[in-house]
C-alpha angles and dihedrals in degrees: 000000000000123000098258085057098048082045092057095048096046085043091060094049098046084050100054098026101036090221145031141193122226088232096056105038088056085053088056099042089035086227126127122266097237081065106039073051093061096042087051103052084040083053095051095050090063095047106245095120138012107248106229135200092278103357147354149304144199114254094226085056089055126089096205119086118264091243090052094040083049086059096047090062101050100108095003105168089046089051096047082054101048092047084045083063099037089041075062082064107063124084125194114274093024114142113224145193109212106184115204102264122122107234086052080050101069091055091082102083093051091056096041096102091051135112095221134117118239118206104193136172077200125102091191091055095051098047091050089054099040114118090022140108090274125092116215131214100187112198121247116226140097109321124228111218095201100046087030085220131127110238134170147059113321088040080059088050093044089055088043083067090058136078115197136197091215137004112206115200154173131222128189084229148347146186147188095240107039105024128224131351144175142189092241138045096220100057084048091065090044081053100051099039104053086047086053083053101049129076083220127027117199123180116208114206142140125257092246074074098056115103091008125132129197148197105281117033100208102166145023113244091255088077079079136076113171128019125207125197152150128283088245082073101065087107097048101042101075089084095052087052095052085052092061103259127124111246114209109181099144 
């Protein structure tokens, strides 16, 4: 069956479900899961469904906005992987930044069942953790519609307030040689001032990320102290482990 055909079908049970498992949409369409997995993350990209820990959901279900929700499930699978090691990270009781990138974002269902307190500049984030064991501090600030993330002055003076055992980020790119960098200059200061805050500071990205540069170089690589990332990565970490960070891709 091709892959407009296989679309059409998980479409129709999204639509009529509101969500769906892996597991149960390969049984239907008597296809394997590597591949419903793959449909799936290729789905997301475009923007038809909202790719969940384990399955799928309709867009209208989901709080966050379809443009943030698109973003999520770029790289879905890579990204699941990366939050389950960082999820191996956090202890009970431990006292967190999330920042309001998406890949920072996934890493909510894998907390949800932890006695930990979140501080976040991210709506989605705290949608996604809302009624669970975790306790929230949200930010206060301007909000960004389109990021639907708090950013400014003031956000940068209320996580001045908070100490944190770990900060868990994410960067538009980083390398060994130039640090890290990002596409825009509020979401630089978000990103600085909850790694001043943390007693350890770990940035989550893919390994597409690894080596890029962007438009606006905000920190040296020591601002970081663990890097996770993805298994793809094994032949463009040597460089972040000469620099002094821990490396966990797999």
């Amino acid at each position: 069956m091709s892959y407009q055909s296989r679309k059409q079908i998980i479409l129709k049970i999204v639509e009529e479900k509101g969500e769906a498992e892996v597991k149960e949409l390969a049984q239907l369409i008597d296809t394997s899961e590597i591949t419903i997995r793959r449909d799936l993350g290729q789905m997301a990209a475009d923007g038809l469904i909202y790719r969940t820990h384990g399955g799928a959901m309709k867009l209208s279900l989901v709080n966050p906005p379809v443009s943030f929700a698109q973003k999520s499930g770029v790289n879905a699978e890579k990204k699941e992987h990366i939050c389950r090691l960082a999820a191996a990270e956090i202890n009970d009781g431990d006292v967190i930044f999330m920042d309001c990138g998406s890949t920072v974002f996934r890493l909510c269902p894998f907390i949800k069942n932890k006695k930990i307190k979140v501080i976040t500049n991210s709506l989605p984030v705290v949608y996604e953790l809302m009624n669970t064991e975790v306790s929230i501090n949200l930010i206060g600030g301007e909000l960004d519609n389109e990021r639907q993330a708090v950013h400014g002055i003031i956000a940068t003076q209320h996580i001045q307030r908070y100490r944190a055992n770990k900060a868990f980020l994410g960067v538009d790119g980083i390398s060994a040689e130039n640090g890290l960098s990002a596409g825009s200059e509020k979401e630089a200061e978000m990103t600085k001032a909850m790694a001043a805050q943390a007693h350890v500071t770990y940035v989550l990205c893919d390994s597409s990320k690894l080596g890029r540069n962007q438009y606006l170089t905000f920190a040296p690589l020591q601002l970081v102290d663990v890097l996770v990332t993805d298994e793809q990565a094994e032949d463009k970490i040597d460089g972040f482990k000469n620099a002094g960070l821990r490396v966990l891709n797999q």
